[in-house]
N, C-alpha and C positions, 0 to 999 in steps of 0.2 A: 375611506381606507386609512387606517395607520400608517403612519411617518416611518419610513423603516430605520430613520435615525432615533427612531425612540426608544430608549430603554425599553427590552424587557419583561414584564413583572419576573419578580425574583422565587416568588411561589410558583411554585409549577404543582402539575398534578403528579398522582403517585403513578407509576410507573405501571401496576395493576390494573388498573384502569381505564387504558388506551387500548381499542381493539387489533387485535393480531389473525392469522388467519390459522394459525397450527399451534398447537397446545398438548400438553402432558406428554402420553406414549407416541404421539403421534409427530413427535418431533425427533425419534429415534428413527422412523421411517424416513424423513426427509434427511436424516445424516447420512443414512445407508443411502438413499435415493443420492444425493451429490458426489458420494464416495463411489458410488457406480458411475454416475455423469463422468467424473474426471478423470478415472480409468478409461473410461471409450474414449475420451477427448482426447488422452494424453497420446492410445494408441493411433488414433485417427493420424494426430499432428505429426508423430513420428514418420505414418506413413506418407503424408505428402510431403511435396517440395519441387522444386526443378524439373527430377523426375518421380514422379508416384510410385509406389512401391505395394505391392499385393499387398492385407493387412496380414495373410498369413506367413509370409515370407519375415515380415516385422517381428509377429509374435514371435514367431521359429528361433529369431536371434536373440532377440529378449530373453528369453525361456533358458536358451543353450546358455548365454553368460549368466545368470541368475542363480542355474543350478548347476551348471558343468555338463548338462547331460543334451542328449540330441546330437543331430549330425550337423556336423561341424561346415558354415554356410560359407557362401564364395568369399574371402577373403575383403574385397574391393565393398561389397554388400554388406559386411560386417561391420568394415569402418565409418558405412556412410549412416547404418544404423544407430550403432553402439559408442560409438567416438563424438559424433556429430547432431543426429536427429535428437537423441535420447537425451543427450545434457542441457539439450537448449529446450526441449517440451519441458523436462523436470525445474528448471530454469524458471520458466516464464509460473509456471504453478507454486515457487517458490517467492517468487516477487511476489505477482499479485495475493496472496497468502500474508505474505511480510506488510504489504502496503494495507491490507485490510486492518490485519491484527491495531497497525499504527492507527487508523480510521478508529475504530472504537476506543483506545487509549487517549486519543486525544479528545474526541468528544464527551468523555467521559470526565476528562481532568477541565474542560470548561463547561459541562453538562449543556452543549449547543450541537445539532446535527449539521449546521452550517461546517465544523470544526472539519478540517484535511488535512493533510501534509503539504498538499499542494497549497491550498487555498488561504493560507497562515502564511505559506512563503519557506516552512521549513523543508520543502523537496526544493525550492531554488536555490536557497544556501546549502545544501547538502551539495547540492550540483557544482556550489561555485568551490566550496570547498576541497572536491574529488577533481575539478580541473584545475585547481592549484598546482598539486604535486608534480604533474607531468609538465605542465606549459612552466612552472617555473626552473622544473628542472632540477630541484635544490634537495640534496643528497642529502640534507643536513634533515628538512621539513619529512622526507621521503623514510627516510630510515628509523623517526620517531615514530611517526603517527602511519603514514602509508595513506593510499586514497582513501579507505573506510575511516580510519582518526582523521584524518581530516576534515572527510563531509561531516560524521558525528560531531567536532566541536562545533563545527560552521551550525548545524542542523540544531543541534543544544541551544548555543547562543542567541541564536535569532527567534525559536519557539520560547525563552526565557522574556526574550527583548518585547514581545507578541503579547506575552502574559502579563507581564509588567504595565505595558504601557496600556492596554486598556480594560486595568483597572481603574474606576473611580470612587475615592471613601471606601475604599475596601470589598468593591464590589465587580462584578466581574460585568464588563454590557456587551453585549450580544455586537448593537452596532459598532463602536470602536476595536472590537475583536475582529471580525471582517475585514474593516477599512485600512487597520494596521497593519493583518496580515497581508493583503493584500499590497501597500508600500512597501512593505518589508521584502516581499516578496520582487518587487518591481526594481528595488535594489540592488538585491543582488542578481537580478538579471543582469543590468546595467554593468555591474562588476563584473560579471561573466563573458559579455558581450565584449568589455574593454581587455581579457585576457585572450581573447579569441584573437581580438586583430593584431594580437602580438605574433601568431602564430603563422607557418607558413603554408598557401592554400593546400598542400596535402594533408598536414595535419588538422586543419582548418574544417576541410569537409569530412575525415571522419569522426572529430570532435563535434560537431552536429550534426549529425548523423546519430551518435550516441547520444547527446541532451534530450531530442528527440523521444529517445528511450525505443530500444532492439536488444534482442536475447540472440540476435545473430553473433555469429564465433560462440558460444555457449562451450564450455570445458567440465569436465568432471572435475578439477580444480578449482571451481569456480561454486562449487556445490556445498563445501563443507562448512566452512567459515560463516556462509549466510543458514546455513538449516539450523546450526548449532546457537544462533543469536534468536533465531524466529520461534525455537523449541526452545528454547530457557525464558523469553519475554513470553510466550503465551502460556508457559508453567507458572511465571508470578503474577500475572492475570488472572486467570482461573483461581489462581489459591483467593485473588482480594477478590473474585467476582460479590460475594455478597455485602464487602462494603462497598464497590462501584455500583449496585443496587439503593443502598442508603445514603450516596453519593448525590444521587439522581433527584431525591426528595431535596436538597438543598442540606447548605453546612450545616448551619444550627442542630438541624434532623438527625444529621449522620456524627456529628460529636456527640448529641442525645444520647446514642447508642454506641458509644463505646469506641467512635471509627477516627484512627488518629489524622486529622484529614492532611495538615501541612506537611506530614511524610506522605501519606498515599499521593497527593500529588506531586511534589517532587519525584516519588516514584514511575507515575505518569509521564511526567514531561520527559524522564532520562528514555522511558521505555520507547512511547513513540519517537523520541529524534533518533535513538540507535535502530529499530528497526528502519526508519524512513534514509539513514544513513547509510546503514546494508545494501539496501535495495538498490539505491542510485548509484553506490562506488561500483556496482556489479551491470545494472541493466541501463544504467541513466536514469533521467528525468522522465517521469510515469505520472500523469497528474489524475487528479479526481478518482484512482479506485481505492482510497480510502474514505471519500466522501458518498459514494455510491452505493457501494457494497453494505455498509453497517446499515446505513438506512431501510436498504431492502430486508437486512437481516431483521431488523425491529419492525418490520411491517409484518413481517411473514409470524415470527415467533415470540414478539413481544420484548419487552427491556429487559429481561430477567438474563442479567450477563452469561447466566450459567450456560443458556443457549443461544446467544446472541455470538459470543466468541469462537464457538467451535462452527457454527453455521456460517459467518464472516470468512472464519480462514478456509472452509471448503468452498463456499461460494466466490469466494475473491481469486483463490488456484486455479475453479473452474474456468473463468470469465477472463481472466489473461490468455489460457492458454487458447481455447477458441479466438481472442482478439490476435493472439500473433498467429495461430492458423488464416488469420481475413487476413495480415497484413502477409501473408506468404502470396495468397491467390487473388486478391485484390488486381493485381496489375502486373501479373506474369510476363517477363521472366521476372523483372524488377520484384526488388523488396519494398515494403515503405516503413516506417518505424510505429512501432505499434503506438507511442504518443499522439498520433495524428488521431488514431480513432478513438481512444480511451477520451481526449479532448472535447472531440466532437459528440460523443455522448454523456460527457460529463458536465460540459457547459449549461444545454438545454434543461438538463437536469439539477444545475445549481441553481438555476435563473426560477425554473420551477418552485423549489423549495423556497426560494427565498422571496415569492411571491406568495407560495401559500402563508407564511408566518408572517407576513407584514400583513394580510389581510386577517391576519386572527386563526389561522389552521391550527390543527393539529400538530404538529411535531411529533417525531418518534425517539426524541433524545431519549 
């Protein structure tokens, strides 16, 4: 078995030539098919909670704020729908969406499937970042940047620090990539860790609470600012998808053809830490569904970004909101943060991947 500290090779195969399980027209069906999935999710999750709620009583209030029209429903049932259930289902399908998008941005700007937001350490900095502003308290830091500039510069600097250091000779290695994200990551735990015990045990517990990562308290304020970063980064995705295809083939390749590469990744690197920064200043620390997600998307429909990204951000919406539906009914009345599970299926599945490539698999980068 290969050394998983080994370099590598820098030739990969083309992108065309890896099998997938859905292709041409048939990948418009599977859009529609997840764009239905996460309509039913989304109403499902609305209707549970505490106490369950008929789905037609749901739709009824949905409908009525939507369009004005319908009769006008018990007041108390309004708020716990439209105020409460509905921002935080939209919410959690906003994140995992955002944490996707970042998932393929990043593996693409190191052409490694290993690549995450989590697993680089730029969701830890992002983290240590957004508890900055409130544990320090500091009007001054608060006023410029706010929790999302903050995690963004944190989130920036550390995926900069990630890329940098393992390069060697100019070349990007798969094992040092891992290993540094990985410290980097353990880092700014520890800084994080050390701003916590500043803190006092109230604010203490629902600061982890939230690192954790929960879409509980979810606000329709809480809605805009991230829709409006997650639809502009996968608008300048989409436009580079066919150089993130010639990406794929390696630099030489993609300079061969025209594709300016030290900007497109610069591009890269801003895209995933702003979207990975979004996510967390809003829902917390959310690990592995940016690792997860693109993966399955390149399995299911091949590398060809053009389908790869729109399949990712519907598959990655769908699979948060069903995980904080488990983390509602998991262990009623209690919540638990949806990080625990996303964790827990994301570990087994890093461990996976990263077994299959040390023994010579396949990859779906």
């Amino acid at each position: 078995m290969t050394d998983i500290l080994t370099p590598a090779p820098v030739t990969r195969a083309a992108p065309s030539r890896r099998p997938h399980l859905v292709s041409g027209p048939a990948t418009g069906l599977l859009l529609a098919a997840l764009a239905g999935a996460l309509v039913a999710a989304l109403v499902v999750g609305i209707s549970v909670g505490s106490v369950n709620l008929p789905l037609g009583q749901v739709w009824g209030v949905v409908w009525a704020h939507l369009t004005g029209r319908g009769a006008q429903a018990d007041p108390l049932l309004s708020q716990v729908v439209w105020d409460l259930r509905t921002p935080r289902a939209l919410l959690a399908a906003l994140a995992g969406a955002g944490l996707s998008v970042a998932g393929v941005a990043l593996q693409s700007l190191v052409r490694n499937p290993l690549a995450d937001p989590y697993v680089l350490g730029v969701s830890s900095a992002a983290s240590l970042g957004a508890v900055l502003v409130p544990a320090l308290g500091s009007a001054v830091l608060a006023g410029t940047l706010g929790v999302t500039g903050a995690a963004f510069v944190a989130a920036l600097l550390s995926a900069l620090l990630v890329y940098v250091l393992a390069q060697r000779a100019g070349r990007l290695l798969d094992s040092w990539l891992v290993l540094t994200g990985v410290a980097v990551g353990y880092l700014c735990a520890a800084a994080t860790t050390f701003v916590q015990l500043q803190l006092n045990p109230t604010e203490l517990q629902g600061m982890m609470f939230w690192l954790m990562g929960s879409v509980a308290g979810a606000s329709w304020a809480d809605l805009g600012g991230p829709t409006l970063i997650v639809v502009c980064c996968l608008a300048w995705l989409s436009l580079q998808a066919r150089a993130l295809n010639a990406l794929l083939a390696g630099e030489e390749a993609a300079i061969a053809v025209g594709v300016p590469v030290a900007v497109l990744r610069i591009g890269l690197l801003v895209a995933g830490s702003l979207l990975t920064a979004t996510v967390v200043s809003v829902v917390g620390g959310i690990g592995f569904i940016g690792l997860m997600i693109p993966h399955m998307a390149r399995f299911v429909v091949g590398a060809d970004h053009r389908r790869v990204l729109p399949v990712s951000l519907l598959a990655g919406a769908l699979f948060l909101v069903l995980v904080d539906l488990a983390a509602r009914i998991a262990d009623r009345p209690n919540e638990l943060p949806v990080g625990i599970f996303t964790t827990g299926l994301g570990v087994p599945f890093f461990l996976w991947l990263l077994r299959r490539r040390s023994s010579g698999g396949t990859d779906a980068a």
